[in-house]
C-alpha positions in Angstrom: 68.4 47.2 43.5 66.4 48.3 40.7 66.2 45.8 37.6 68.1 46.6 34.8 66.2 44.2 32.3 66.2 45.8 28.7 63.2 46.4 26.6 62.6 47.6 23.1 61.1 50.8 24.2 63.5 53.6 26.1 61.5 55.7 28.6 64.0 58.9 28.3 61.9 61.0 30.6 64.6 61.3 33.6 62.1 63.5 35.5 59.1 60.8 35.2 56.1 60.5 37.6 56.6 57.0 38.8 53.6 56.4 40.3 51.2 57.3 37.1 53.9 57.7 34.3 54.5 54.8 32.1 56.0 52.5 33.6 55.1 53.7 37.0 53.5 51.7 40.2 50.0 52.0 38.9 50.4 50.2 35.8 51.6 46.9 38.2 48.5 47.6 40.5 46.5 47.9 37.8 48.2 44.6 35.9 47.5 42.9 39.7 43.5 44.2 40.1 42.6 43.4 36.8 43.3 40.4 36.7 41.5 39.8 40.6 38.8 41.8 38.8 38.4 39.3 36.4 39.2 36.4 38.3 38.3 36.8 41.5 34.2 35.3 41.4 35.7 32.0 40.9 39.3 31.4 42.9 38.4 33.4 46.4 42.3 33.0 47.2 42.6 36.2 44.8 40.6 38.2 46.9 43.3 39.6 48.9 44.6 43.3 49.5 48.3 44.0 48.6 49.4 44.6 45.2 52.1 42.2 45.9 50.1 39.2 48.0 47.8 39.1 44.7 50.9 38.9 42.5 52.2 36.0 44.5 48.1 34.5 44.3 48.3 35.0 40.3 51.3 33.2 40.7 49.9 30.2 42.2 46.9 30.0 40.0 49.1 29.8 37.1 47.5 32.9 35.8 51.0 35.2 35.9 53.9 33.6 34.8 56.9 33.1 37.9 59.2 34.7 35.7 56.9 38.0 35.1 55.8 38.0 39.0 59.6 38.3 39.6 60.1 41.2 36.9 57.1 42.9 38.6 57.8 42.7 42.2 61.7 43.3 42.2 60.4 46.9 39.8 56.9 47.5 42.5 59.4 47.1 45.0 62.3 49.9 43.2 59.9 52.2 42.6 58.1 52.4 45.9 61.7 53.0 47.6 62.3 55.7 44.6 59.1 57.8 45.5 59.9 57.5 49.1 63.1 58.9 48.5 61.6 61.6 46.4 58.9 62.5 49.4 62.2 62.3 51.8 64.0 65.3 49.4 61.1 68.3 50.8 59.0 66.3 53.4 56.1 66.7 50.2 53.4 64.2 48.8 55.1 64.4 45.1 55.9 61.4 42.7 57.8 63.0 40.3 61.8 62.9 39.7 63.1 66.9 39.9 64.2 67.8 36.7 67.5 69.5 38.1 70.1 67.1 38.1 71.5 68.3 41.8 68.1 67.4 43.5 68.1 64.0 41.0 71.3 63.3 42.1 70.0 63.5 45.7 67.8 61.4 45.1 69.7 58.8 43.5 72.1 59.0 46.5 69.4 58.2 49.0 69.1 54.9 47.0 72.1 53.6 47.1 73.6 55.2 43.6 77.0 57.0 43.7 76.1 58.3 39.8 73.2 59.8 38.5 74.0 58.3 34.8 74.1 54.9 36.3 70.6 55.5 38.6 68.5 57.2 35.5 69.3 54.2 33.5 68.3 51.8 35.9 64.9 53.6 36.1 64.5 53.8 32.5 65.0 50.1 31.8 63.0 49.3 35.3 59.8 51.8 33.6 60.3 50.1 30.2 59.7 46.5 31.9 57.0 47.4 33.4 55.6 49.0 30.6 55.9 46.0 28.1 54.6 43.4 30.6 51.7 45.8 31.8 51.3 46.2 27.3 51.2 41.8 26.7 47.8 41.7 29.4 46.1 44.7 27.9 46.5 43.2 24.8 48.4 46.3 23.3 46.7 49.0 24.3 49.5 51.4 22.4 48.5 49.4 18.9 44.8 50.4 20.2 45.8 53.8 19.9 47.7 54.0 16.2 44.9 51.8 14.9 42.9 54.6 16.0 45.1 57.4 14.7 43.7 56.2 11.0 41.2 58.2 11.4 39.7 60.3 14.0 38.0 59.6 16.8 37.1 62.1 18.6 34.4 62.1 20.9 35.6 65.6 23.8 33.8 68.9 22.8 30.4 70.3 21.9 30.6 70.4 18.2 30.9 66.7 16.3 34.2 66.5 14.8 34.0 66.3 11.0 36.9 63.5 10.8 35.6 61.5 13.0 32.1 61.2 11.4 33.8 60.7 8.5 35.9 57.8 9.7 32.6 56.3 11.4 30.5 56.6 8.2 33.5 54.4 6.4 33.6 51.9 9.5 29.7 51.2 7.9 27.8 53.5 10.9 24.8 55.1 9.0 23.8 57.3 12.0 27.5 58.0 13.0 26.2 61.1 14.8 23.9 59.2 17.0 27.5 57.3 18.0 28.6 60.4 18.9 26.6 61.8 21.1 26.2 57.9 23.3 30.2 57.7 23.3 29.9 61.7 24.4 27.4 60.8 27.1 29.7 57.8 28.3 32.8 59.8 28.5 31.1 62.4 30.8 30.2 59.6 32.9 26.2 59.8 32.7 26.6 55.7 32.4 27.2 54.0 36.0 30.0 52.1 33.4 32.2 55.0 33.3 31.2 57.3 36.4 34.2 56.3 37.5 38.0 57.3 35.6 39.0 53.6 35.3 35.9 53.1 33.6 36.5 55.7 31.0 40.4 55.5 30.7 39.3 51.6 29.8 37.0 52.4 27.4 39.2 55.2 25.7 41.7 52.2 25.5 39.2 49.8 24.0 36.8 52.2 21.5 38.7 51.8 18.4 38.9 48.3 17.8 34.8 48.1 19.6 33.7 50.2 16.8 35.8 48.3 14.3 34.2 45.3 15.4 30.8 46.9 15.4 31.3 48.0 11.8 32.7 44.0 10.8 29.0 42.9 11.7 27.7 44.6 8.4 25.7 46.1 10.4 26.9 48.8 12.5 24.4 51.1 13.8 22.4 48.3 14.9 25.5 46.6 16.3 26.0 49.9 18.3 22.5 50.0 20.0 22.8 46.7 20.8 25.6 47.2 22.7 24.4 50.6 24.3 21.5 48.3 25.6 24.1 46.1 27.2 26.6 48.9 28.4 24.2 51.1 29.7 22.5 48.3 31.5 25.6 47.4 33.8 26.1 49.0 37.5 29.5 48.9 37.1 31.7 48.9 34.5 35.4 48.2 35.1 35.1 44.7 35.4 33.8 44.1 32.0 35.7 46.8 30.3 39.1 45.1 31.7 37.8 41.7 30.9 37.3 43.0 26.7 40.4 45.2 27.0 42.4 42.0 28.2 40.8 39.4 25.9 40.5 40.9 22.5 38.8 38.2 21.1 36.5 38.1 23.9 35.2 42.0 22.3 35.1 40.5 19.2 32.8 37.5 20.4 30.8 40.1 22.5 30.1 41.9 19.5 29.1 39.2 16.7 26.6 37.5 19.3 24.9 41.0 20.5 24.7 41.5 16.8 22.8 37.8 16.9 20.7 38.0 19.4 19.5 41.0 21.2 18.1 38.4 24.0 21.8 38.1 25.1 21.8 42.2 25.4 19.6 42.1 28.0 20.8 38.9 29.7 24.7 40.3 30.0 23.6 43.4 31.4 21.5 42.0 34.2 24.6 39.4 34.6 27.6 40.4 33.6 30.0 38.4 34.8 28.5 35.4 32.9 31.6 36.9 30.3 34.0 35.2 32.2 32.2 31.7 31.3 33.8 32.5 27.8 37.5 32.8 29.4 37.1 29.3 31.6 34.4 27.2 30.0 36.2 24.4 32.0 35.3 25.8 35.1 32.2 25.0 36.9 30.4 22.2 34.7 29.5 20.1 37.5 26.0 21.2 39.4 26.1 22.3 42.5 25.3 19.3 45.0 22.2 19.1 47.5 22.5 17.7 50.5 20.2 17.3 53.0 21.4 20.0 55.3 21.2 22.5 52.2 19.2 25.7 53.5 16.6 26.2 50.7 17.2 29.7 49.7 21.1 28.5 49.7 20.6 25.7 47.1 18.1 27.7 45.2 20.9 30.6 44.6 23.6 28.3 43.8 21.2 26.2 41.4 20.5 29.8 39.8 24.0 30.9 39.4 25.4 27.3 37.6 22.1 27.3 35.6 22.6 30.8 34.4 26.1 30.0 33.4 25.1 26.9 31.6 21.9 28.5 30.1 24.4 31.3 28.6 26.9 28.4 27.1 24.5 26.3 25.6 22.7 30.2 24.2 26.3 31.0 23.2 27.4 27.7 21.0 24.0 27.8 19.4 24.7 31.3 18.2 28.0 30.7 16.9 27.7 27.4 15.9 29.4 25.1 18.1 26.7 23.5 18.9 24.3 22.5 16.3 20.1 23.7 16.1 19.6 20.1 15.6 21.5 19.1 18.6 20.4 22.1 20.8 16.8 20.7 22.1 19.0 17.7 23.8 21.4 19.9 26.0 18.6 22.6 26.8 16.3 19.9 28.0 19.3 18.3 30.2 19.9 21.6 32.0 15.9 21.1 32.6 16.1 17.6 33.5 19.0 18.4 36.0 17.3 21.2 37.6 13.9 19.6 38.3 16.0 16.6 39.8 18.0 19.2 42.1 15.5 21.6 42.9 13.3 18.1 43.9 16.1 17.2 46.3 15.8 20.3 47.6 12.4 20.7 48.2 12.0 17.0 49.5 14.8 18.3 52.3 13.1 21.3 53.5 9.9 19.6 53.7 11.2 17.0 55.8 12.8 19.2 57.9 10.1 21.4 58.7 7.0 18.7 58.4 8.6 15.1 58.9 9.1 12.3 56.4 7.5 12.1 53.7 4.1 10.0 53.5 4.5 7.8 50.5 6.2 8.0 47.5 6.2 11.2 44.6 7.4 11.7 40.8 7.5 14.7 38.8 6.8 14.3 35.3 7.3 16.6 32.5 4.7 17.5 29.7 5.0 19.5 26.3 8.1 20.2 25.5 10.2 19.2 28.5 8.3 15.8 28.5 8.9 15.5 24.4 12.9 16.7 25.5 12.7 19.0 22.3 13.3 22.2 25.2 14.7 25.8 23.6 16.1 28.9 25.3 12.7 30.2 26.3 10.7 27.4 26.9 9.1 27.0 30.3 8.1 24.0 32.4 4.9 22.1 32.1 4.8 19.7 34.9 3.0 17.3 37.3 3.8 15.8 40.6 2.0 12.7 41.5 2.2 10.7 44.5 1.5 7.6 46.3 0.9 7.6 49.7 1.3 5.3 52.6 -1.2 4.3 55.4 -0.6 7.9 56.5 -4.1 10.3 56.4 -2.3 13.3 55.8 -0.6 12.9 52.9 -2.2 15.4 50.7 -0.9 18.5 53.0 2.9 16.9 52.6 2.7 16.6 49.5 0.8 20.0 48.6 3.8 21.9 50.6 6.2 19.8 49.0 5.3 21.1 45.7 4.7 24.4 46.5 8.4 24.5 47.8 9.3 22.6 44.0 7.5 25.5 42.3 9.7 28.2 44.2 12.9 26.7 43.7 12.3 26.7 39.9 10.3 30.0 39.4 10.7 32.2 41.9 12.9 35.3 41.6 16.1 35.9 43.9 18.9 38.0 43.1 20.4 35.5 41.4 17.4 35.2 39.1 14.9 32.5 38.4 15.5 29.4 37.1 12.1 28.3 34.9 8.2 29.6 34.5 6.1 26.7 35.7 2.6 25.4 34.8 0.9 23.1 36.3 -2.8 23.5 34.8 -2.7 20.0 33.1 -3.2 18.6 36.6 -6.5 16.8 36.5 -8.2 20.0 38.9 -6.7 22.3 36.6 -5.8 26.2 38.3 -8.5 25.5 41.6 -7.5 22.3 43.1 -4.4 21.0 45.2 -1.2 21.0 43.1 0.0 17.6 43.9 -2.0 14.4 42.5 -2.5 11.0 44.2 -2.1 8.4 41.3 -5.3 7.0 41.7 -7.1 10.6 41.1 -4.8 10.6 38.1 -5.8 7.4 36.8 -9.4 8.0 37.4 -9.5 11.1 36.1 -7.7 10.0 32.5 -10.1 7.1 32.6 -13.5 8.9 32.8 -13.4 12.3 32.7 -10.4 13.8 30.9 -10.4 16.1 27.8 -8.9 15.0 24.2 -6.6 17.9 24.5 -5.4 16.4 28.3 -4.9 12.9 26.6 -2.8 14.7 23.4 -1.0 16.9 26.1 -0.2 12.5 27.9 1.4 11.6 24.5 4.1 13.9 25.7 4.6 12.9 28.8 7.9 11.7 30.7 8.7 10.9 34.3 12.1 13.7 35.2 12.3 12.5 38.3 11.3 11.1 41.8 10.3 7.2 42.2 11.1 4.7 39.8 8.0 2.1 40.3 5.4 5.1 40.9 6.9 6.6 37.9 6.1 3.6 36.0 2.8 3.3 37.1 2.0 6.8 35.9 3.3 6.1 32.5 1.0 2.7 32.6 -2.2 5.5 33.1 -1.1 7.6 30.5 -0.5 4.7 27.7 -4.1 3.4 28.7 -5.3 6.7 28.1 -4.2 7.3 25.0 -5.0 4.2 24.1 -8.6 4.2 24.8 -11.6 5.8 23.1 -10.5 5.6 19.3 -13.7 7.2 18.6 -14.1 9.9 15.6 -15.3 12.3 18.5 -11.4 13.0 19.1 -11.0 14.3 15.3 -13.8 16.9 15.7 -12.8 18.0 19.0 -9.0 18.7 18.1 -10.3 20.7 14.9 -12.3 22.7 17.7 -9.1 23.2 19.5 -7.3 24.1 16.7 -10.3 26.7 15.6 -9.9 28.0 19.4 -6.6 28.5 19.2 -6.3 30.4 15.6 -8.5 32.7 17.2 -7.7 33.5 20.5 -3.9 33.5 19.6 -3.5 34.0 15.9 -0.1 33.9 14.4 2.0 36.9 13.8 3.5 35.9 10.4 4.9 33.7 8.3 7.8 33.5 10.8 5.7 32.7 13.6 7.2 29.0 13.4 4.9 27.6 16.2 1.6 29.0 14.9 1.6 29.7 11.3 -0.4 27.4 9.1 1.4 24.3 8.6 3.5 25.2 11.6 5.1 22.8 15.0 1.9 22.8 16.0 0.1 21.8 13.4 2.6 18.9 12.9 2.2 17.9 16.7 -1.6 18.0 16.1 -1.6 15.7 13.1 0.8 13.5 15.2 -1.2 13.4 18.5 -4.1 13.0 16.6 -2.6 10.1 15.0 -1.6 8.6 18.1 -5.1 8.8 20.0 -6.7 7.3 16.6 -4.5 4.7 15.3 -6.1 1.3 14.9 -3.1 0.0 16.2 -2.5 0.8 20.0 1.1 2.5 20.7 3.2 2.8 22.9 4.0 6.1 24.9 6.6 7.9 23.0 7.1 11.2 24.1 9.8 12.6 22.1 7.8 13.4 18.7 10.3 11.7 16.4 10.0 8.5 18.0 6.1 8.6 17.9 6.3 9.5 14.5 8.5 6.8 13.6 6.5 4.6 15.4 3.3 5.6 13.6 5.0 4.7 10.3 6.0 1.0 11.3 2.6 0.1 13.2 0.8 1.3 9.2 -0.7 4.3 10.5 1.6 6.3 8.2 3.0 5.6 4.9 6.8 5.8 4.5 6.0 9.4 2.8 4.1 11.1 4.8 6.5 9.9 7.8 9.7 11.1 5.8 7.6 14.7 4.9 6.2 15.3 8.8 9.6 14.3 10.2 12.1 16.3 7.9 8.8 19.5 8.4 9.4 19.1 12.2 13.5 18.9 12.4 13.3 21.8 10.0 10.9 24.0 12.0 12.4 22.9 15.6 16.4 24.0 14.2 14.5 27.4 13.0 13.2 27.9 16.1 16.1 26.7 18.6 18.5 30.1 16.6 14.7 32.2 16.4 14.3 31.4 20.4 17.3 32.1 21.3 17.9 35.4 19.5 15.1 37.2 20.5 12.3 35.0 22.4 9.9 34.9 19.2 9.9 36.8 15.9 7.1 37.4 13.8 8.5 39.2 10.7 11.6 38.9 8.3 12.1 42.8 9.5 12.5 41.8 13.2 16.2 39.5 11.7 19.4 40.9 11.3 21.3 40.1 8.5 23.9 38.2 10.9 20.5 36.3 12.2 19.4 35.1 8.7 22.8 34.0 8.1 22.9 31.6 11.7 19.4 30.4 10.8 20.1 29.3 7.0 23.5 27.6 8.4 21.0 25.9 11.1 19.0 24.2 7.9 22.0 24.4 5.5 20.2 26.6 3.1 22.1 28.9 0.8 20.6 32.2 1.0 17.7 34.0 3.0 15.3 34.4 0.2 16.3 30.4 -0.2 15.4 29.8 2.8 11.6 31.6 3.0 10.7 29.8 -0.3 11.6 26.2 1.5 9.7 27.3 4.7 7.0 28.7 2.3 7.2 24.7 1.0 7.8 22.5 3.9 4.7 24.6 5.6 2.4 23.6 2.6 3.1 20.4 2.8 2.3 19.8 6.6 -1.1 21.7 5.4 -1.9 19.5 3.1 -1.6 16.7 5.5 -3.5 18.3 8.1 -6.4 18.5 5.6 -6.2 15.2 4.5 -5.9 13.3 8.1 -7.8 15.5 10.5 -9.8 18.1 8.2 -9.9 22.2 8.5 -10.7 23.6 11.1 -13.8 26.1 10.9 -13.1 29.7 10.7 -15.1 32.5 11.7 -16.3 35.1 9.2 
């Protein structure tokens, strides 16, 4: 009845507690829940109530090998007639074995054993099984616990014990105090992680090797307050705490890119179950589909909750270099691409459910960086829809709302988040005038009355989605534009831009990438201004390289100064795809980790951080010293 399976470690504690002993029923509950913990947001069949019906789900996933399940349930099932038997003995709510061997021995008899020898082995070797299968998920909690006892780590009391700051301050923490008073804090349960006693029995179980990892960064204390920023941040902690205690490697990971990128801090503890991308990455790579009886609010959620999971992939390869800074701009702007497409369908459906079909024909087309595809982890959308309509009088009202609902399903918040900011200002009525555009105000506009800046903001410009001929038409408009009125007017007006810009939004240091002198911008200015100059007329090329190259071959550019704008721009945009996505924007070498200055010298294969600020300090003098030369400075005010 009770399985007598050997194991390597003999439970000789006759008198055991077998519901919270080693061994006991909790450890199988807790081998069951865990796992459903963990699980459970993606395979809803795990989401079921007995400890033994989610064994048998585990099972069928694959997740729980037959063989184990069968271990398990044949011991859940022993032990649960044992600590009946023992509430049987004095009609009491105990789950302890008596130590005397005549009330034992009663107990033994009411399940079926004639010997007490024979019915304390069996419970031994039915503990010990448990034990070592509950051990193999938890990845060794035990080993957690010896790797611990090489120094202390103690963290109970009032007073800060003097072996454990000693043992911190060789793990690399400088403050190891400060440590000690968070992990205090955290025990007592002032975090909603570990208010309640799974929460803090998992983190007990997981500290050691957390601050081990913390103190592998080479940065320790910082690594620490990272993670206290993500830790404190989460309404519930078990979940995550079971995931890192199951999946060592996953702490680790957890660790090295919170040391990386404080942006991911912030994100994890607003969503922390995007973890569990790291343990599946098959899962879920497909978008969710729209149909037409989507509700709105429906689609927009399950949009947000596949984009998030993508966003934190792409975020997460970039940091640890699966995915190269060079490469990077391609998949962020497909996630873009794929969610302007969807949220379109979805707009388009609720519109024509609630106001009819639509009255022509629309596009949506993508400007700055979405339109060049060179998208990063924090860019937003610059956009324009632009329609066509049909016989139909009231087309600008359909078209208004259907934008409007566009907008929302990109930008507006829901508790699964937001997907994109949105700006629409390059619309020829700028912020006062109706959102969507006919295509002949567009074309009128960019023939007689638009702005230099709104025909260099054109040489970006790409159609994401919507009709294929109307789309084609507005990429007609915005070739003719650029193409028109090569006058030197365009030269003084971008250096006024330029001069506008240095002023109202100034650069924060030589590691502002985007606006330092002889930064991205000032390459895309010298390559707009290029464009909208050329004696040659050229053909729209939004993505930068191509209009670059393209500048070079018509003669606009010699073979030089192509090779030195092109190599300045794939140099800056790989900086900025690892600065992005680490912190949103960096102005100092101060605000970089040592870990960050590593990722961003293996982005541009430099040896060495102060290797890598004398070729920045280089490639930036060079794209000054081609500004100069093709466009001019830009007047400064004194």
């Amino acid at each position: 009845m009770i399985n007598s399976k050997s194991s390597e470690q003999a439970f000789n504690d006759v008198a055991s507690n077998v519901k919270l002993g080693p061994g006991g029923i909790r450890e199988i509950e807790f081998f069951v829940q865990t796992q459903q913990i963990i699980l459970g947001g993606r395979n809803p069949s795990l989401r079921v109530r007995g400890t033994l019906e989610g064994m048998g789900a585990l099972v069928e996933l694959g997740s729980v090998a037959r063989s184990t399940a069968q271990d398990l349930t044949e011991a859940y099932r022993a032990l649960r007639m044992v600590e009946h038997r023992i509430q049987m003995l004095n009609d009491e709510q105990t789950h302890t074995l008596p130590s005397f061997e005549t009330k034992r021995a009663a107990v033994a008899a009411l399940c079926g054993y004639s010997e007490l020898d024979a019915f304390d082995k069996a419970l031994i070797e039915t503990r010990a099984c448990v034990h070592a299968h509950y051990g193999e998920l938890f990845a060794d909690e035990t080993r957690k616990r010896e790797n611990a006892a090489n120094g202390n780590l103690v963290f109970t009391g009032v007073d800060d014990d003097p072996g454990t700051l000693e043992n911190l301050t060789r793990l690399g923490f400088k403050a190891p105090e400060q440590v000690v008073d968070s992990v205090r804090q955290w025990h007592r349960g002032r975090t909603p992680a570990t208010r309640t006693t799974r929460g803090r029995e998992l983190l007990t179980a997981i500290l050691p090797d957390l601050l081990a990892a913390m103190g592998r960064t080479g940065e320790a204390d910082e690594a620490f307050r990272r993670f206290s920023r993500f830790f404190e941040g989460l309404r519930s902690g078990v979940q995550v705490l079971s995931m890192l205690v199951a999946e060592h490697e996953l702490m680790d990971d957890l660790i090295t890119t919170l040391a990386l990128a404080p942006r991911i801090a912030d994100v994890l503890a607003r969503r922390p179950g995007l973890l569990e991308a790291l343990l599946s990455v098959s899962d879920r790579k497909s978008p969710p589909v729209i149909e037409p009886d989507t509700e709105f609010e429906t689609g927009m959620d399950q949009m947000r909750r596949w984009h998030s999971e993508q966003a934190f992939l792409v975020g997460h390869n970039l940091l640890h270099g699966k995915l190269s800074a060079k490469d990077a701009a391609a998949a962020w702007t497909e996630l873009a691409d794929t969610s302007v497409e969807l949220m379109g369908q979805l707009a388009a459906f609720e519109t024509i459910r609630r106001y009819g079909e639509p009255p022509g024909t629309w596009c949506v087309v993508g400007l700055g960086k979405l339109g060049g595809s060179e998208m990063t982890a924090s860019s937003d959308l610059d956009l324009l829809v632009i329609y066509e309509p049909n016989a139909q009088s009231d087309a600008q009202v359909w078209f208004t709302r259907f934008t409007q609902r566009l907008i929302a399903a990109l930008s507006a918040e829901t508790g699964e988040g937001m997907l994109y900011e949105t700006d629409l200002r390059l619309r020829p009525s700028g912020r006062a005038g109706p959102v969507a555009t006919s295509i002949a105000s567009f074309e009128r506009y960019h023939k007689d009355a638009a702005w230099t800046w709104e025909h260099m903001a054109l040489t970006r410009m790409r159609v994401v989605t919507g009709d294929e001929a109307l789309g084609a038409r507005v990429a007609g408009v915005a070739q003719t534009a650029i193409n028109s009125n090569k006058s030197e007017e365009r030269t003084a007006e971008i250096l006024d831009m330029l001069a506008r810009m240095m002023r109202d939004k100034p650069a924060k240091g030589p590691w502002d990438l985007k606006l330092r002198k002889g930064g991205r911008v000032d390459v895309e200015f010298i390559t707009q201004h290029d464009i909208l100059t050329a004696s040659v007329d050229q053909v729209l090329c939004p993505r930068l390289s191509s209009a670059q190259k393209q500048l070079c071959e018509s003669g606009e550019w010699t073979a030089a100064e192509c090779e030195t704008l092109t190599e300045a721009y794939t140099f800056l945009q790989a900086l900025l795809q690892v600065q992005r996505m680490a912190h949103g924007e960096i102005a100092t070498e101060q605000d970089q980790s040592q870990a960050l200055q590593d990722r961003l010298c293996r982005a541009v294969d430099c040896t060495g951080f102060t290797g890598l600020s004398s070729r920045l300090e280089k490639t930036c003098a060079e794209v000054s010293e081609l500004f100069s030369k093709k466009i001019g400075d830009p007047a400064t005010e004194t």
